[in-house]
C-alpha positions in Angstrom: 117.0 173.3 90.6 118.8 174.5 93.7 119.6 178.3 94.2 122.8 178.9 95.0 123.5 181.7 98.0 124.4 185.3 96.4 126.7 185.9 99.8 129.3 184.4 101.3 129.1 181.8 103.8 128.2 182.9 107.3 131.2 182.5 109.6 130.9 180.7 113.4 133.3 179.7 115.8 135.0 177.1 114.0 134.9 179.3 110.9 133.1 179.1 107.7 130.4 176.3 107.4 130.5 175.0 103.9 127.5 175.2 101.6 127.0 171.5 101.8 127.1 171.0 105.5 123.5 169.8 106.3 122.3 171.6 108.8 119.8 170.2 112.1 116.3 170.5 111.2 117.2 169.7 107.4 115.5 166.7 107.6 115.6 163.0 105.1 111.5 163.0 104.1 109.3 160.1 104.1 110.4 157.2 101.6 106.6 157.4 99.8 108.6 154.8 97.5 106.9 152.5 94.6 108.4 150.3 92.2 106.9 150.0 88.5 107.7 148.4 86.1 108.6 150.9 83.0 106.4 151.1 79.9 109.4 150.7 78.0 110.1 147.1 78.6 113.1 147.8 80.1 112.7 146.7 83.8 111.2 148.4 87.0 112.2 151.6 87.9 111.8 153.4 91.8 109.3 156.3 91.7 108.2 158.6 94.4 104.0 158.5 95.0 104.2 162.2 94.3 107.4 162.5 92.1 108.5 165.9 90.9 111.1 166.6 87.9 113.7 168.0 90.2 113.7 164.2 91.7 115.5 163.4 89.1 117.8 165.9 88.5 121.1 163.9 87.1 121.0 160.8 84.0 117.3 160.5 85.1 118.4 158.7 88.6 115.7 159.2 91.6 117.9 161.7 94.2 116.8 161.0 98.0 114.5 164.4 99.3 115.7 166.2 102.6 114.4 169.3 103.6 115.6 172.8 103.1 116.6 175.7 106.0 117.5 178.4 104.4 117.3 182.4 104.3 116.4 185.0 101.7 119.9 184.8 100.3 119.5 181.1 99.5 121.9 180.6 102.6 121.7 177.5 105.0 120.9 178.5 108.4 121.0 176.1 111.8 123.8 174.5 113.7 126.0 172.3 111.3 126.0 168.4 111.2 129.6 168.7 110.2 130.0 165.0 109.2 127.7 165.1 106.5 126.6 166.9 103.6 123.2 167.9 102.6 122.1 165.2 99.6 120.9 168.0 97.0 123.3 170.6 97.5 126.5 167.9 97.3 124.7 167.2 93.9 124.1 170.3 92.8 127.8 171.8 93.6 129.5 168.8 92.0 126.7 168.5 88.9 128.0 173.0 88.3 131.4 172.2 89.2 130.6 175.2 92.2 133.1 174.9 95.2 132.0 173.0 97.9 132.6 175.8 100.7 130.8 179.3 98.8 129.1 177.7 96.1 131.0 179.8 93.5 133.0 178.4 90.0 135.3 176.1 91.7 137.7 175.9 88.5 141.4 178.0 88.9 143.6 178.8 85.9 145.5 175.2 86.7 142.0 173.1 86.5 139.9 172.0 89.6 140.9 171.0 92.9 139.5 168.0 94.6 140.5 167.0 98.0 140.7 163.5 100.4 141.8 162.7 103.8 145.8 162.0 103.8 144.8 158.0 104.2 141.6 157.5 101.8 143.1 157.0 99.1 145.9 155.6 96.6 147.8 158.4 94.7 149.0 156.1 92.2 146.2 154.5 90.8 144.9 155.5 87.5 141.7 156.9 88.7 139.9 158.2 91.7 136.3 158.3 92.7 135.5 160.8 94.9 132.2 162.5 96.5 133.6 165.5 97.7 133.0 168.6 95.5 135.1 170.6 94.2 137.1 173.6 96.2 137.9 176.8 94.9 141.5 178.5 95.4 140.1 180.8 98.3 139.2 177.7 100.5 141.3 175.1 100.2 142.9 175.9 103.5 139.2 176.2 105.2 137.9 172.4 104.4 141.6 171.3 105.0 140.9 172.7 108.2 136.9 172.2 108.8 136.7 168.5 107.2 137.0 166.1 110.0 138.1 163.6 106.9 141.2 165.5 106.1 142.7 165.5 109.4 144.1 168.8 108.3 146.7 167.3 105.9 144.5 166.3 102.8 146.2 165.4 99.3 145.1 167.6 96.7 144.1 166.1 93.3 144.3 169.1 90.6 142.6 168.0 87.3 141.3 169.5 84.0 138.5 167.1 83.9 136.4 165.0 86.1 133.9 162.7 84.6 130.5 162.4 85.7 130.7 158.3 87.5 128.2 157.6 89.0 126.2 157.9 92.6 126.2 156.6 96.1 123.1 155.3 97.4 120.1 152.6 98.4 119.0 149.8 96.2 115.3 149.1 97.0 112.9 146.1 96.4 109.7 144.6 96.8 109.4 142.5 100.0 107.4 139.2 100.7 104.4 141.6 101.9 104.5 143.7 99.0 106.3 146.7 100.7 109.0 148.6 99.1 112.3 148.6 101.6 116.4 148.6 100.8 117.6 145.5 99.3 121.7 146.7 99.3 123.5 149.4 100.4 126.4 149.0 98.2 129.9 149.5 99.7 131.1 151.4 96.4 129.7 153.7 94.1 127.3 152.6 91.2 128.6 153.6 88.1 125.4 155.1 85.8 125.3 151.9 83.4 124.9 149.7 86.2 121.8 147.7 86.0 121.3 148.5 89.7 120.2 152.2 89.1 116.5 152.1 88.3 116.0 151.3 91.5 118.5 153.4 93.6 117.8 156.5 95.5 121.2 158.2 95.5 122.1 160.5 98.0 125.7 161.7 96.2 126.9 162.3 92.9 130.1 160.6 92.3 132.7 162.4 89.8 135.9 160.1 88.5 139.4 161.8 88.6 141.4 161.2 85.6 145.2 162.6 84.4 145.6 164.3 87.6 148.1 165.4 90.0 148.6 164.9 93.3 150.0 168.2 96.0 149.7 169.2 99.3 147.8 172.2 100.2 151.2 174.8 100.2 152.3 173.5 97.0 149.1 174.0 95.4 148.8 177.5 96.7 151.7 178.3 95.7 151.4 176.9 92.0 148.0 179.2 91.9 149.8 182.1 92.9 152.6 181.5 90.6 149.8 181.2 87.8 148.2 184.7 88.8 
């Protein structure tokens, strides 16, 4: 399992860089994909060639490998891709319920803080699937500010609870030639039950929001601060 830094996150010129900003040189590794089909009866199931128990680190789903740069505190180190997030360490904050930005207990006294860009999605429906991690109280300014997807307005979703849903990722196959290559990249998350996931390779966890409520950054803050 991933180790989580034991300092905070090193600062730059645009600020912080979030624990799940993938870094350059953290790099997707080769497929070395098979299908099999399970002794079970059940179906075939993806496998890597050389599969190791931490490739399955959620509901038994196969979790797309990248490469590590990090130091001797566990922290990343290299120039941030900004626009996306390292594949194990977006699981592995959102699996702990760690905040997305220092990789600490993300829950406040009010519940847990998820955020989206002002546009992506509908505050009044009855549930939200989201892929972002969650944020503690310290940095909900700082990926308001360093997210390009929040456009520096997000809408905060404050929640006791957040299911496990689900992940995003590739459904493979075997081709006419017998080699193993990506059937569907499906446009929404698949949910764990779905008969697609035996052969996925996910590359985010997906978490549903339930009874929550929806604030903007200063009336959140101020709701925390009230609850001190």
């Amino acid at each position: 399992m991933i180790r989580f830094p034991s300092v905070a996150p090193s600062p730059t010129g645009r600020g912080v860089i979030p624990f799940v900003t993938r870094r350059k040189g953290e790099e997707a590794a080769p497929a070395n994909l098979v299908i099999l089909r399970q002794r079970n009866g059940t179906g075939r199931r993806l496998f890597y060639c050389d599969e190791e128990p931490e490739d399955r680190p959620v509901r038994g789903v196969l979790w797309a490998r990248c490469s590590f740069s990090t130091d001797d505190d566990g922290m990343s180190t290299g120039e941030p891709v900004w626009k996306f997030m390292h594949p194990y360490r977006q699981m592995a904050t959102m699996l702990a319920g760690r905040c997305q930005v220092c990789a600490r207990p993300a829950r406040t006294p009010l519940g847990y803080l998820y955020l989206a860009g002002p546009a992506d999605e509908d505050p009044t429906a009855p549930s939200i699937l989201t892929t972002q991690p969650p944020v503690c109280a310290r940095h909900v300014r700082t990926v308001a500010r360093l997210c390009p997807h929040m456009e520096g307005g997000p809408m905060v979703f404050l929640t006791r609870g957040a299911p496990l849903y689900g992940v995003v990722g590739s459904v493979y196959g075997v081709g006419p030639f017998g080699d193993v290559d990506v059937v569907d990249l499906p446009a929404e998350p698949v949910a764990f039950d779905d008969p697609r996931i035996p052969l996925i390779l996910a590359s985010q966890l997906v978490r549903r929001l339930q009874s929550f409520r929806v604030l903007e950054v200063d009336e959140v803050l101020a709701e925390l601060a009230a609850a001190a």
